[in-house]
C-alpha positions as CSV (number, residue, x, y, z in Angstrom):
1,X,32.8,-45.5,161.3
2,X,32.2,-41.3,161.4
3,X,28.9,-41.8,162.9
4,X,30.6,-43.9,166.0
5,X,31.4,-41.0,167.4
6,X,28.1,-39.8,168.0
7,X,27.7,-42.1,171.0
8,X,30.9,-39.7,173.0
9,X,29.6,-38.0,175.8
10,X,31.3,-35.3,174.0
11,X,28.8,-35.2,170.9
12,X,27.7,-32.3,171.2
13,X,26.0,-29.3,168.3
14,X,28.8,-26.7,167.6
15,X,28.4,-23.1,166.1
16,X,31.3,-22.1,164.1
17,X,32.4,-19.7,161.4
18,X,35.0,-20.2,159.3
19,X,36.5,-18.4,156.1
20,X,37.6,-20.1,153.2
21,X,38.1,-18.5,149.5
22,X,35.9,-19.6,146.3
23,X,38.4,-21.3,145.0
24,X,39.1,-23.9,147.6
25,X,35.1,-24.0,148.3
26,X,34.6,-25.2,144.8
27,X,37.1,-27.8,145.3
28,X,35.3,-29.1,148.0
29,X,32.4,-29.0,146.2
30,X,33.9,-31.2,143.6
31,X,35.3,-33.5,145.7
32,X,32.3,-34.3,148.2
33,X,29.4,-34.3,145.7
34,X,30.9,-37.4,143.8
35,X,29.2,-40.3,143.8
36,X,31.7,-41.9,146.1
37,X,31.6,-39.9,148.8
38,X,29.1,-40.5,152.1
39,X,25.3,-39.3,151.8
40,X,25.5,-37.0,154.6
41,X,28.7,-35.0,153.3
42,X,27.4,-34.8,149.6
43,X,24.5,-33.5,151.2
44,X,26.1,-30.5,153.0
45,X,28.1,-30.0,149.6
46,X,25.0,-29.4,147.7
47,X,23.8,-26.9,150.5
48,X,26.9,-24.9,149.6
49,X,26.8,-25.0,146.3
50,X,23.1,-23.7,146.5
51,X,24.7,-20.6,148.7
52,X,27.3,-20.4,145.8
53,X,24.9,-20.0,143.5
54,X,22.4,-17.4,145.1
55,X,26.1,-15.0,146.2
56,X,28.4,-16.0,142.7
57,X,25.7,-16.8,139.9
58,X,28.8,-16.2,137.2
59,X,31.2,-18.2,138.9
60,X,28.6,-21.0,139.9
61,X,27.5,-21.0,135.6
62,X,31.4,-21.5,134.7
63,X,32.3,-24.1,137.4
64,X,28.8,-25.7,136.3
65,X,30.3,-25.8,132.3
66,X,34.0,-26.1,132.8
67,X,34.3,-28.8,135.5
68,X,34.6,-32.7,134.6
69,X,33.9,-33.5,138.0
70,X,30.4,-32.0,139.4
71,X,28.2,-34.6,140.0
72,X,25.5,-32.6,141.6
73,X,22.6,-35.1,142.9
């Protein structure tokens, strides 16, 4: 259904930046690396977690040990 759109004439690739504290980025983490969630999304979580990692190598170890939820594949 989220790939239909592709077929728009307004499909278009989009630069943008966005800012968003480490807090609510591990929550997204959490929540689209689950099993459940579509390949292509759990994908682009694991690229962020990666950058995570390499800028917050502390913070990255405790979310890693404390969270229930990280399903990393």
């Amino acid at each position: 259904r989220e790939q239909a759109r592709i077929l728009l004439p307004q499909s278009m690739y989009t630069t943008f930046i966005a800012k968003v504290d480490l807090k609510n980025l591990l929550h997204f983490v959490s929540l689209r690396s689950d099993q459940h969630a579509q390949y292509e999304i759990r994908v682009y979580s694991d690229a962020i977690f990666e950058m995570v990692k390499e800028h917050f190598p502390w913070t990255a170890e405790a979310y890693l040990q404390n969270s229930t939820k990280v399903i990393l594949s």
